[in-house]
N, CA, C and O of each residue as an XYZ file, in Angstrom:
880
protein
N     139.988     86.571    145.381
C     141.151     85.991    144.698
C     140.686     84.901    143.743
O     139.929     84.051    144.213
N     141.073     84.805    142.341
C     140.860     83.689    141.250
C     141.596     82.221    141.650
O     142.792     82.134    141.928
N     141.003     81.504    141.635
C     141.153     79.913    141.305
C     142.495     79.939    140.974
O     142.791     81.051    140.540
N     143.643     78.995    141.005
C     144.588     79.273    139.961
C     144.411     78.516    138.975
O     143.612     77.583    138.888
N     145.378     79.011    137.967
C     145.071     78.455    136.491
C     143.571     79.214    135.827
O     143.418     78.812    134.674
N     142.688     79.985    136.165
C     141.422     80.714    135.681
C     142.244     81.777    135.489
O     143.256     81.660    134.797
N     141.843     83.132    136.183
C     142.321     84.241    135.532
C     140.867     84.793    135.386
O     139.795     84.187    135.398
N     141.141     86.108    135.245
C     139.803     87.278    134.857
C     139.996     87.104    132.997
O     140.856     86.648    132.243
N     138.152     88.004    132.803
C     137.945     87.256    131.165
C     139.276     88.136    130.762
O     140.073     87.317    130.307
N     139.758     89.215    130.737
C     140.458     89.865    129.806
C     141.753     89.178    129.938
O     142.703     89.630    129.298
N     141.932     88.029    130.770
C     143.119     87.409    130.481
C     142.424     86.325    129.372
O     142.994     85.261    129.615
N     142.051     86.239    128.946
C     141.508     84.738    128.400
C     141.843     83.500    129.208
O     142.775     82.704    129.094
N     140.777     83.559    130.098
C     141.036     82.000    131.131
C     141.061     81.166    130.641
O     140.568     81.041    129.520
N     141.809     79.989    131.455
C     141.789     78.424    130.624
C     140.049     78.010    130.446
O     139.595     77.156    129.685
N     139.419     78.733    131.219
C     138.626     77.778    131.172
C     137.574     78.593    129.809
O     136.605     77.885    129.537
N     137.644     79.855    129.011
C     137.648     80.139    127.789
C     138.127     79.011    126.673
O     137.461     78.825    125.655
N     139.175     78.377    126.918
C     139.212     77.394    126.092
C     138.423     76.286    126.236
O     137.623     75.961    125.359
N     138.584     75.582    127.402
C     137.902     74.415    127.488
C     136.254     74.717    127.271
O     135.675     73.723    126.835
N     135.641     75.543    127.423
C     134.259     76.337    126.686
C     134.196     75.946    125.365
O     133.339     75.248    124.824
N     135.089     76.411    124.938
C     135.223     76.331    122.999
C     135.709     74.935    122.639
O     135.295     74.459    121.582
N     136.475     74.281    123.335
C     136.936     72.785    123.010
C     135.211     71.819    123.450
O     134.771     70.968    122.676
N     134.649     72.104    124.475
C     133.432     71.117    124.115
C     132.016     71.386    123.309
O     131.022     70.673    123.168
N     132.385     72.914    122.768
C     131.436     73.252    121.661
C     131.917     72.656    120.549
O     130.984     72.571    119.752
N     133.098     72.113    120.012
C     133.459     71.927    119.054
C     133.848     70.676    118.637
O     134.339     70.238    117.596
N     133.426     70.079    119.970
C     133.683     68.471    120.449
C     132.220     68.166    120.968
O     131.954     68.121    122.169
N     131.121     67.923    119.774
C     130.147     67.710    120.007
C     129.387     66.627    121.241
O     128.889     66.938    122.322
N     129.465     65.892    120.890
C     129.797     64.358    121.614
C     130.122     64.070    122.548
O     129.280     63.396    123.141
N     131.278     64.288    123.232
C     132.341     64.433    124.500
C     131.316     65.703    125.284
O     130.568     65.845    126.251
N     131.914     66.515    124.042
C     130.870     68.271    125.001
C     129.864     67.989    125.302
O     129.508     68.246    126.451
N     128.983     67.342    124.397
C     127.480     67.848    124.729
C     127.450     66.368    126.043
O     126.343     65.932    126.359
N     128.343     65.933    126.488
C     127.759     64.876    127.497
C     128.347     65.551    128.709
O     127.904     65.250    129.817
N     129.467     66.586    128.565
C     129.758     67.120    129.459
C     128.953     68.257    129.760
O     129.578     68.852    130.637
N     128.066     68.785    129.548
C     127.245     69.764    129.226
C     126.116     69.346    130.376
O     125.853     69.912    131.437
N     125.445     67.938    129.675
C     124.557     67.565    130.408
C     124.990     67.166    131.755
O     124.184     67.536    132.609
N     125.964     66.556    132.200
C     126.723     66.304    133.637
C     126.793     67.337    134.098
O     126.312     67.528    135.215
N     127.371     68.279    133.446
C     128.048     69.486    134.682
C     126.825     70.748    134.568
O     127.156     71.687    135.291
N     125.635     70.976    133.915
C     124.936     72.038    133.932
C     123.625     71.634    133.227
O     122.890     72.473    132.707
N     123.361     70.280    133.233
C     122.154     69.480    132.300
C     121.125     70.357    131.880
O     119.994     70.671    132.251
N     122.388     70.811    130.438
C     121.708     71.392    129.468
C     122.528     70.611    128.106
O     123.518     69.880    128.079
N     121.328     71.305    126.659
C     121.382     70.146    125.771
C     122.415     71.540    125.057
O     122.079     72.707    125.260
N     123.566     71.212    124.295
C     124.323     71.613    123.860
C     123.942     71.767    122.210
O     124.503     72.519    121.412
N     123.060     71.031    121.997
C     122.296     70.934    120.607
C     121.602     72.266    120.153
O     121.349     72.725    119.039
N     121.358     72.779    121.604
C     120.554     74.451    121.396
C     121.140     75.443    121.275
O     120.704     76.466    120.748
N     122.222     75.280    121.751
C     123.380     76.080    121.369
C     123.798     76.475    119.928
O     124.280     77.519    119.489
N     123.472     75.351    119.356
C     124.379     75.056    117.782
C     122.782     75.382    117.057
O     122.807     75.576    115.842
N     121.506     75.442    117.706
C     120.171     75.625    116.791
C     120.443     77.186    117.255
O     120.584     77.831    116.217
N     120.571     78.030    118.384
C     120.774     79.245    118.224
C     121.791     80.462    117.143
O     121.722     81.635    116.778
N     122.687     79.276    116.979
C     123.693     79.857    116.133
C     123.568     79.754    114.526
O     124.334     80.147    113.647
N     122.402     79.124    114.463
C     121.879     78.933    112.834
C     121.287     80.397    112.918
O     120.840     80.652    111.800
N     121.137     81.238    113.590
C     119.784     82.764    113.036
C     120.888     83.360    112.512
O     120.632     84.101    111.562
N     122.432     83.251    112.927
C     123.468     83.778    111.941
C     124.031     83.457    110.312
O     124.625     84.171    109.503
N     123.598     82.197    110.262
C     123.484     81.768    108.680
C     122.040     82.447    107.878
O     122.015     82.626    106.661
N     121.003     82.743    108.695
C     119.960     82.978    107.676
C     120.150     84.717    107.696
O     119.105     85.258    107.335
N     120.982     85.454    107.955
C     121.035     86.937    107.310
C     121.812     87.004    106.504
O     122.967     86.614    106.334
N     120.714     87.828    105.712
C     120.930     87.989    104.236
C     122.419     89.062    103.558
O     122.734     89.990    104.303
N     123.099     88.939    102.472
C     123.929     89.820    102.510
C     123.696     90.652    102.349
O     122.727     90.936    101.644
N     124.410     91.463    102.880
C     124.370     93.305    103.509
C     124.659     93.155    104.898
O     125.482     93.886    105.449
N     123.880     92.027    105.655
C     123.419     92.538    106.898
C     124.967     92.665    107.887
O     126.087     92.245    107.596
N     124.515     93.384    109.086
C     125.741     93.007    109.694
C     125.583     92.541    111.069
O     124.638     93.068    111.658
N     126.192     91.779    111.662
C     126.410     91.288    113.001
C     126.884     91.558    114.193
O     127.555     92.552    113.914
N     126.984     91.443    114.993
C     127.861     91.688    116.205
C     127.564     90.659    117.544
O     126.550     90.577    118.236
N     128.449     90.143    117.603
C     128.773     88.970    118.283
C     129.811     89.003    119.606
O     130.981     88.630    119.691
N     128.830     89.653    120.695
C     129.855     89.706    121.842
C     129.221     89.274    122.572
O     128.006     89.366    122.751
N     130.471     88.417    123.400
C     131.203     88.097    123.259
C     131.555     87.086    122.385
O     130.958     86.023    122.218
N     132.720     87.538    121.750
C     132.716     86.427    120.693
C     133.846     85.286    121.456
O     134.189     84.272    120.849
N     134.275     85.550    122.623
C     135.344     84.206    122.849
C     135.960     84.041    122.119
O     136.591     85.000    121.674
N     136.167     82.561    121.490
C     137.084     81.754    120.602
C     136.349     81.729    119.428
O     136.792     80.945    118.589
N     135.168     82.473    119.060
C     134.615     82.318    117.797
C     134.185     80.708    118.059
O     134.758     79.917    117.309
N     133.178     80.090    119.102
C     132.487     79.320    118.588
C     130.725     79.729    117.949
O     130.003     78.767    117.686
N     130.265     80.924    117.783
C     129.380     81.182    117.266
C     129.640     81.173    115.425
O     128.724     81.036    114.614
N     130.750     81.310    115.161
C     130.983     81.339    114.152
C     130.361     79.931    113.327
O     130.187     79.915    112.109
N     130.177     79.206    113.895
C     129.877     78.020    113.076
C     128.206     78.344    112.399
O     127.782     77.557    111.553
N     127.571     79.211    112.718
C     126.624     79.832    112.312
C     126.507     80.100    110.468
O     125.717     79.785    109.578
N     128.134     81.058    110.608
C     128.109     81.833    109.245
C     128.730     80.918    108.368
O     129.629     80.128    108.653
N     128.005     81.141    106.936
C     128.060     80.718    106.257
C     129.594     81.224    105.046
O     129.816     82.419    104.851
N     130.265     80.386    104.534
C     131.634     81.371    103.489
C     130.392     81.738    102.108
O     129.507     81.024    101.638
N     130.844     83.226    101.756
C     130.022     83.594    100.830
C     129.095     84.233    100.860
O     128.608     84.729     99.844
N     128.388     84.451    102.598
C     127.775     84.743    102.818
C     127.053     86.025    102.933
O     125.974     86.140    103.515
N     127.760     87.085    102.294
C     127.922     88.375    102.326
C     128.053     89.607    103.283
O     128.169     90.813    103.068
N     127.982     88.761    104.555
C     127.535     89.966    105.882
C     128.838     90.541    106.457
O     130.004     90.373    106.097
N     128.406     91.132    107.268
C     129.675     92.028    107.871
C     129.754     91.653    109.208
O     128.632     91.816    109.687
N     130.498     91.246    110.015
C     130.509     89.817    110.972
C     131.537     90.655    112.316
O     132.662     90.195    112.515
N     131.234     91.406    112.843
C     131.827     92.258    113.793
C     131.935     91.101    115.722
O     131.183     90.988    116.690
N     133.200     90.569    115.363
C     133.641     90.171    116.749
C     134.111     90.820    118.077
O     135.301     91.092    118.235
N     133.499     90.985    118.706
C     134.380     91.667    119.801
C     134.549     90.860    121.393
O     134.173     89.794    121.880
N     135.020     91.572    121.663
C     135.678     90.789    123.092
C     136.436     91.591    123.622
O     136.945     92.492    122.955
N     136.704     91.424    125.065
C     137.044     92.406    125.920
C     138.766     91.616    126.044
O     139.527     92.227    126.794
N     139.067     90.955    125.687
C     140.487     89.796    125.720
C     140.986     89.814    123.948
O     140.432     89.221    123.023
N     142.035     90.580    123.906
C     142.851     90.548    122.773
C     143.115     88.980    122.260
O     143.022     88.678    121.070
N     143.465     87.996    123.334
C     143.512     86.610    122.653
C     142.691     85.511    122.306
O     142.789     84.387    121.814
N     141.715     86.405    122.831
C     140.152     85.416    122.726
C     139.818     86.020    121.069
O     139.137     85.426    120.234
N     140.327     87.011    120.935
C     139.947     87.995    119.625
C     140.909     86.707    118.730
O     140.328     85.837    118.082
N     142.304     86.773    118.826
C     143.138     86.352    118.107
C     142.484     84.538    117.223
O     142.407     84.164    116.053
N     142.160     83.905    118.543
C     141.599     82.553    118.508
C     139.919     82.671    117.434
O     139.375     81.773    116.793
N     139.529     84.017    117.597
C     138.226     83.854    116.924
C     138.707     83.581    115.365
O     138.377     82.562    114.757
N     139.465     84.544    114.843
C     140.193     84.676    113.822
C     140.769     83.458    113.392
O     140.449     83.047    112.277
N     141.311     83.016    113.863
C     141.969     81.330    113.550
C     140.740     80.630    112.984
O     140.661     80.419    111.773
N     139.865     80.297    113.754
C     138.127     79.391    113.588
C     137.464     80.065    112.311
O     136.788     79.497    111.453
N     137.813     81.406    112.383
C     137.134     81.978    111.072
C     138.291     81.433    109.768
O     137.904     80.645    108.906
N     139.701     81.969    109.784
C     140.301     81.243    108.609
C     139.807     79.862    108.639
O     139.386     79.514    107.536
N     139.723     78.952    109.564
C     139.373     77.244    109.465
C     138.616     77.144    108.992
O     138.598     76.398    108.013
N     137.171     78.057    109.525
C     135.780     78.109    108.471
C     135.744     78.800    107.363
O     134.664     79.159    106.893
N     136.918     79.092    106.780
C     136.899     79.770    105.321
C     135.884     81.044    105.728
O     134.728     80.972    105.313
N     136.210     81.999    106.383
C     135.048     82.765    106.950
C     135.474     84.203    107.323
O     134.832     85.171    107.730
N     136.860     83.995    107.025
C     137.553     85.411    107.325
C     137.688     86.584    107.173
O     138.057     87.473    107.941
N     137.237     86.581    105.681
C     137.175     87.803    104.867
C     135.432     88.693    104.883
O     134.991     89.708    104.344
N     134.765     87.447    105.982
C     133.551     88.790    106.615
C     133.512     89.009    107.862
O     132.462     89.383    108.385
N     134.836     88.787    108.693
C     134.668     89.105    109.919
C     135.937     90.069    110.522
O     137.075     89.757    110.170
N     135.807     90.907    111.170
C     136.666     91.972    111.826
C     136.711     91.718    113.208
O     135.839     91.215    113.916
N     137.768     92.102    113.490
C     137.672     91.690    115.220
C     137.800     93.499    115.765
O     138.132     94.467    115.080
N     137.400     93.448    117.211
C     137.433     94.513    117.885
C     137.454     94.548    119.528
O     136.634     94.144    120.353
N     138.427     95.043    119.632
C     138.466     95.142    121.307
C     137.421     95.659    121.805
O     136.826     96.210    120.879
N     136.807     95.799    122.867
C     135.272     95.812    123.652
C     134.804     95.523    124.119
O     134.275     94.440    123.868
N     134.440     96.476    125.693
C     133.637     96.515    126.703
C     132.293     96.303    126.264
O     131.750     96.901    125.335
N     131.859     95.542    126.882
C     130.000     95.728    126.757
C     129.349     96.774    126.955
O     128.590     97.380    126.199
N     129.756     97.042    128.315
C     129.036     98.451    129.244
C     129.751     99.702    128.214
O     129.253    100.703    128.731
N     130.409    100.086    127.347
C     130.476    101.432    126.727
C     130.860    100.678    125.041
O     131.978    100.765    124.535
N     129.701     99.980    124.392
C     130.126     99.069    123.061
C     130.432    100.501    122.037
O     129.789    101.525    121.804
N     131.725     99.972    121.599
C     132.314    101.913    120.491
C     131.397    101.235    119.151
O     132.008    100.838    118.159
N     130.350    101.174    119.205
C     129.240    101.449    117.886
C     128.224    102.228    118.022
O     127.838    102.410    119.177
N     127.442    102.963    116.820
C     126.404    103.835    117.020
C     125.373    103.034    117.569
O     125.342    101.998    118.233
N     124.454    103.896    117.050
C     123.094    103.209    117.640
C     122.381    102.597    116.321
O     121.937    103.200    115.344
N     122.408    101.425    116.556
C     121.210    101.111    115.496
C     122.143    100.897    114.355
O     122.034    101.298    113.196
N     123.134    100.145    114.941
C     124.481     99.972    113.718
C     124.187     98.222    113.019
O     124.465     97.800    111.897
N     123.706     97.697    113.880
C     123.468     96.181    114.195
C     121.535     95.461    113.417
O     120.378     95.737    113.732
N     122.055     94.646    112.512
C     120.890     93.742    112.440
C     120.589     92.561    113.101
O     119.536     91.952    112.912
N     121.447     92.211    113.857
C     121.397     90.891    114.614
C     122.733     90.873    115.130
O     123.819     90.703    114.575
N     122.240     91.195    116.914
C     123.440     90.797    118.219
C     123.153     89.880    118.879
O     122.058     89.843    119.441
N     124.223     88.705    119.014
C     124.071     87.922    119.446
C     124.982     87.733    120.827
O     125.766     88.666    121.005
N     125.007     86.825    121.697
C     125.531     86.803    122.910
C     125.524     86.016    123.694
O     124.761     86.045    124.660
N     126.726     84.743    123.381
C     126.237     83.241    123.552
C     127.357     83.285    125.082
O     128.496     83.729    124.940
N     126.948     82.854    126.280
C     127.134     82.861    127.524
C     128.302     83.775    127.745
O     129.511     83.626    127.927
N     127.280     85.002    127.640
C     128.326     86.457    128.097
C     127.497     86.864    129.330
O     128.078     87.010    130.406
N     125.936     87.087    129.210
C     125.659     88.173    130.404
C     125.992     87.553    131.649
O     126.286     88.422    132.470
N     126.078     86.136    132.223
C     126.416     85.977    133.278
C     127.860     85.645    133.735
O     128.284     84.838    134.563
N     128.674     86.827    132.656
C     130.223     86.821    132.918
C     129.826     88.555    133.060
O     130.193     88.990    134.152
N     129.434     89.167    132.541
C     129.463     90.618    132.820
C     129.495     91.283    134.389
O     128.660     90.973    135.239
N     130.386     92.063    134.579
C     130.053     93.042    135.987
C     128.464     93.687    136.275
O     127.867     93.889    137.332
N     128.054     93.922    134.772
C     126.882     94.658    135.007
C     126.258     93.982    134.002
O     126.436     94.386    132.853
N     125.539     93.002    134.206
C     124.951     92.873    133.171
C     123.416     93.602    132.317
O     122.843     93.523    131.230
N     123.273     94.321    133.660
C     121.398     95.428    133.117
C     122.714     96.075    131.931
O     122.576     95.825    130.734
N     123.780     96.791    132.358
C     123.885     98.076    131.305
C     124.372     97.164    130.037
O     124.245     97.685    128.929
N     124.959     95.748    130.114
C     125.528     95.269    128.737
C     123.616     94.883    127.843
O     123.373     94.844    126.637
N     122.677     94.679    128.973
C     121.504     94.361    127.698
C     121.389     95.689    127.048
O     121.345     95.878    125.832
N     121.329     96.922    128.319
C     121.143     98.271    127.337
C     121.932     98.416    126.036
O     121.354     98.664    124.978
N     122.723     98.322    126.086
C     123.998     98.423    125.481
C     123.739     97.731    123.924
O     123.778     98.315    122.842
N     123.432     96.127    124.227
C     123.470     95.593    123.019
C     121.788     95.910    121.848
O     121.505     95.740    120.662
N     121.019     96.478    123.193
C     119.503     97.093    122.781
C     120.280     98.363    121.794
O     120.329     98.393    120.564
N     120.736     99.167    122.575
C     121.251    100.325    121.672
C     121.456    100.285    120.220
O     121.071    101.063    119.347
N     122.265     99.024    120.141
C     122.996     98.879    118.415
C     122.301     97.963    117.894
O     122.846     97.015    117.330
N     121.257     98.054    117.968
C     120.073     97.077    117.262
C     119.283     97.763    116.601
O     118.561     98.536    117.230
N     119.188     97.709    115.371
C     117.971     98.573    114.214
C     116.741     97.812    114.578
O     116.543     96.689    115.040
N     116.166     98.567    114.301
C     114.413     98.271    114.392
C     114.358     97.081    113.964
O     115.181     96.843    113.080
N     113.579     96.097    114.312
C     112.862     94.833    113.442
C     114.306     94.092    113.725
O     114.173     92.965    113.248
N     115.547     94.212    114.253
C     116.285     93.328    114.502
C     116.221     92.643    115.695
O     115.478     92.780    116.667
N     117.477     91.585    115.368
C     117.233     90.722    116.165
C     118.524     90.324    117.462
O     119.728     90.167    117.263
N     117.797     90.242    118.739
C     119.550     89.828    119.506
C     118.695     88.282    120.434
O     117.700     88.047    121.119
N     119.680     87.703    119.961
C     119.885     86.293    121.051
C     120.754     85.586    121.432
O     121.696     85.382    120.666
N     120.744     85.169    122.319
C     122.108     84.685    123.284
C     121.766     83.709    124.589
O     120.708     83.086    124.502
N     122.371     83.565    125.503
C     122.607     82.453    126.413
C     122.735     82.934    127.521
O     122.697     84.163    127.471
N     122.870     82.535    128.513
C     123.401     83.035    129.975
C     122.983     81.522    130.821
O     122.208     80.635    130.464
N     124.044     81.664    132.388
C     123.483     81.078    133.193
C     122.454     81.840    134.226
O     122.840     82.467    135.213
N     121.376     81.717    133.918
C     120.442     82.294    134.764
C     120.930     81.833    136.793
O     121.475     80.863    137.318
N     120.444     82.933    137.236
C     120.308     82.842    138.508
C     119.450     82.140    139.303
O     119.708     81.755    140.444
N     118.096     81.914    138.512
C     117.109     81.441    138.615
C     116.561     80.157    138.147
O     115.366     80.052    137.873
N     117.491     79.058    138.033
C     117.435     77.628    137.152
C     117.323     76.706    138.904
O     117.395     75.496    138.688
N     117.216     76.927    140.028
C     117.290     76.192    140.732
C     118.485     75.635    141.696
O     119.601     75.435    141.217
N     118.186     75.377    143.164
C     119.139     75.094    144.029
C     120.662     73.828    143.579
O     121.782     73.696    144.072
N     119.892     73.073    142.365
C     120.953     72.035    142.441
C     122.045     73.030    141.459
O     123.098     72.443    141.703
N     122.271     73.708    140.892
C     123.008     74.424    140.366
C     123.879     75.822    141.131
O     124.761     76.494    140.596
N     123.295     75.993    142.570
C     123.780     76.874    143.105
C     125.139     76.920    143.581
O     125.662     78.018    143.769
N     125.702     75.967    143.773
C     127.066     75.605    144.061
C     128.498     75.595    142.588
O     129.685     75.923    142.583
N     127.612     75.075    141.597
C     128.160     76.015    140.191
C     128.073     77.806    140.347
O     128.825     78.601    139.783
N     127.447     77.987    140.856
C     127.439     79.693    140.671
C     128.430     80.201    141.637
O     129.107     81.202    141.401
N     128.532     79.403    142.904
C     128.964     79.979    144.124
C     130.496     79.921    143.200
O     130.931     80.978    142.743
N     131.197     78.709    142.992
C     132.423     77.928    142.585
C     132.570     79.723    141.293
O     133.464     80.568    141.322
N     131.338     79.678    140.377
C     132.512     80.744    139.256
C     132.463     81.757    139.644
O     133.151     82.646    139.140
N     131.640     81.981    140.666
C     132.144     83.763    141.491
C     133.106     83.843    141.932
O     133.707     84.914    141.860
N     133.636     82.792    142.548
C     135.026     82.378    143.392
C     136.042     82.695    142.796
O     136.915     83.459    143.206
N     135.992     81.959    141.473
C     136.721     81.621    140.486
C     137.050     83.508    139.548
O     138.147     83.861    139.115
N     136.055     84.156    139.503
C     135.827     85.594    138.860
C     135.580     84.827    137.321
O     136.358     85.243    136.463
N     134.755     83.930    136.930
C     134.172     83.455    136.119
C     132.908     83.959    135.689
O     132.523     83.923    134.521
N     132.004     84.626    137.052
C     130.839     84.338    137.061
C     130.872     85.935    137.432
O     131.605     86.027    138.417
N     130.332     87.382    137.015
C     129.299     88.064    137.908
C     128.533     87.787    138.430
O     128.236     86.658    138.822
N     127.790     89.167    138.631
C     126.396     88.928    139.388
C     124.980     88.066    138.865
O     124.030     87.523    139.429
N     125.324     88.228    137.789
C     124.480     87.211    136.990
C     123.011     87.907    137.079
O     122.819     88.965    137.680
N     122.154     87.284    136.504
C     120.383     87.618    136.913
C     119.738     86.567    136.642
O     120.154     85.543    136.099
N     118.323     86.902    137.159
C     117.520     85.945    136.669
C     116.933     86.126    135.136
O     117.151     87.089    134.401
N     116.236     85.112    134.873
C     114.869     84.984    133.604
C     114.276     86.012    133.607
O     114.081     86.537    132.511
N     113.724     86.743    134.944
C     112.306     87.747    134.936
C     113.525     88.971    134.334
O     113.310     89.605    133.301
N     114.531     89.117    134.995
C     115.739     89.770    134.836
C     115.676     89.951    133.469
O     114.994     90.938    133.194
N     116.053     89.470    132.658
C     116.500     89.663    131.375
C     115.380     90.202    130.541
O     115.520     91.222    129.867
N     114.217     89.482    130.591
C     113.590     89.780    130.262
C     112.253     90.945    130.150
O     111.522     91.260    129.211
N     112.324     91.317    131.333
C     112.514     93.152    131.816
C     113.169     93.787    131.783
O     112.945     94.868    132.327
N     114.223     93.591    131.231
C     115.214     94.759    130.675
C     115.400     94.919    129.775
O     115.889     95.986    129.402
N     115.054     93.777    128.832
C     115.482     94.276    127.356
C     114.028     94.602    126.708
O     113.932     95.047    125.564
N     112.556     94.262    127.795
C     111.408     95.203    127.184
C     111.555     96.885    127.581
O     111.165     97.839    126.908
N     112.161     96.895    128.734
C     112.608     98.514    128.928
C     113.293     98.902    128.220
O     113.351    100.113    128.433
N     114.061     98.584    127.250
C     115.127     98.679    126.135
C     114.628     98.730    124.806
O     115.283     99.294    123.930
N     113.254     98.062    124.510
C     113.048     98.187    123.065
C     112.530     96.817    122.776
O     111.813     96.853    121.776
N     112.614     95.835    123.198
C     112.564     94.752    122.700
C     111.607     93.773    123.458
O     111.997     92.774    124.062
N     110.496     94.123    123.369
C     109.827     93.314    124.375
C     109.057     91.703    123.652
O     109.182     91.321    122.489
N     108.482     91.187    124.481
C     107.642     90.073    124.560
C     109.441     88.715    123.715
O     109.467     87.961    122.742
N     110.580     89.100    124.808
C     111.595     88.074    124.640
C     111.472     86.964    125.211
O     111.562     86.611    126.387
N     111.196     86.294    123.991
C     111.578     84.163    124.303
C     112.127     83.672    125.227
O     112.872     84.595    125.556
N     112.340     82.774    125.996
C     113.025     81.921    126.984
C     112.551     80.708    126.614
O     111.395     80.398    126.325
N     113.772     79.883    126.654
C     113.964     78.419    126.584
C     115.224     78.000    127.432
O     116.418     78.205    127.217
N     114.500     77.260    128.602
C     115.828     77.085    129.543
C     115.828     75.569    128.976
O     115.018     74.908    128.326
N     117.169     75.312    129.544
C     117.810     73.844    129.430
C     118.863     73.793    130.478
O     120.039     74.154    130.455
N     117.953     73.118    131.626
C     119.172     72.948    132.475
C     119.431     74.463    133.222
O     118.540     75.257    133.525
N     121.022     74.658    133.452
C     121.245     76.309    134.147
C     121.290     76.896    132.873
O     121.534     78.095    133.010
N     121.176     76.617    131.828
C     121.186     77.784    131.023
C     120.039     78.527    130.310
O     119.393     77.626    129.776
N     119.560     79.490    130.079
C     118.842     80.181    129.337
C     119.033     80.638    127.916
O     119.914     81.492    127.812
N     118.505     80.331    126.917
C     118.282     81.031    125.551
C     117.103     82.047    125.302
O     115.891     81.857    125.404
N     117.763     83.116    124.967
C     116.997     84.201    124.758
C     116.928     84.505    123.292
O     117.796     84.143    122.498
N     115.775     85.239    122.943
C     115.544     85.895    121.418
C     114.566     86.989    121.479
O     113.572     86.912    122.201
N     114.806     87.932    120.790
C     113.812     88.860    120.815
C     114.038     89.749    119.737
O     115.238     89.791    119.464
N     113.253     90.560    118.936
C     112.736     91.680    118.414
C     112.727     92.866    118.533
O     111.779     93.338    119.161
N     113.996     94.005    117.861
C     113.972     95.218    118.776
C     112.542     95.703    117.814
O     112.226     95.279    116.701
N     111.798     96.777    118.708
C     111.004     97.666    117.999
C     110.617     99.000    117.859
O     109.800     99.319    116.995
């Protein structure tokens, strides 16, 4: 049973917002960041710059996109094709809002979407990104397959998670968002990173901060 006031992701939980309110509330956020999961919130916002440096043509895909706080990445003018998806119609709606705010609208599409069956070809994607989705996923091995799939050669996917594997003082955060249906099964570091070399993409980056993990890698 959910927490009340949370909710499963396809409701858009409150706590989907309050996510996007301390990404966007630098200051406040990033001190709440370090208190509740002492990680630097600064890496967050350096991960989301690899979306300003593709070039126009390219295209994106950004799931979960939440409330569109990755968006602060893209640049207006920027020429790319900026594919949001999310498994929550109002998390879709809210991305859209942040994109009109960022003058940013007219390169981004929204789309309803599961991870585990993503409705794109293969190799549709120059850069997927995936800023604290896998440790909300049911499955998260088939969502890395998944986002491996729609990745062209020489592209790029990086994203976030709370690893499983950051240590005991964080275990009681994990226990609390399973409770909550916040949290899947989650994985570890070795986790992720053996699956998305079984996928195509090997010798992937890790930079933890705190419970969270940043990933990057190279499909090939």
């Amino acid at each position: 049973m959910a927490l009340p006031g949370f909710g499963a992701w396809h409701e858009d939980p409150l706590w989907a917002a309050f996510y996007d309110w301390t990404v966007e509330h630098g200051t406040l956020g990033g001190a709440l960041w370090r208190i509740g999961i002492g990680s630097d919130l600064g890496l967050l916002y350096e991960a989301a710059e690899e979306i300003g440096r593709q070039p126009a043509g390219a295209r994106i895909l950004d799931m979960p996109c939440g409330g569109g706080v990755a968006l602060r990445g893209l640049k207006p003018g920027q020429g790319v094709s900026y594919v949001a998806a999310d498994i929550a119609r109002e998390m879709l709606e809210r991305t859209m809002e942040a994109a009109s705010e960022r003058e940013v609208d007219d390169q981004v599409e929204i789309r309803v979407a599961d991870v585990a069956t993503l409705p794109f070809a293969d190799r549709d994607f120059d850069l997927v990104v995936s800023f604290t989705g896998l440790h909300c996923f049911p499955d998260p091995r088939r969502a890395v397959a998944e986002m491996a799939r729609v990745l062209r050669p020489d592209g790029v996917v990086t994203g976030s998670m709370l690893a499983s594997d950051t240590g005991a003082r964080y275990e009681p955060l994990r226990r609390a968002g399973r409770r909550a249906r916040l949290l899947g099964p989650m994985c570890s570091r070795t986790d992720v990173v053996r699956w998305f070399a079984a996928d195509g993409v090997p010798d992937l980056a890790i930079t933890t901060s705190g419970a969270v993990a940043y990933f990057r890698g190279v499909r090939r």
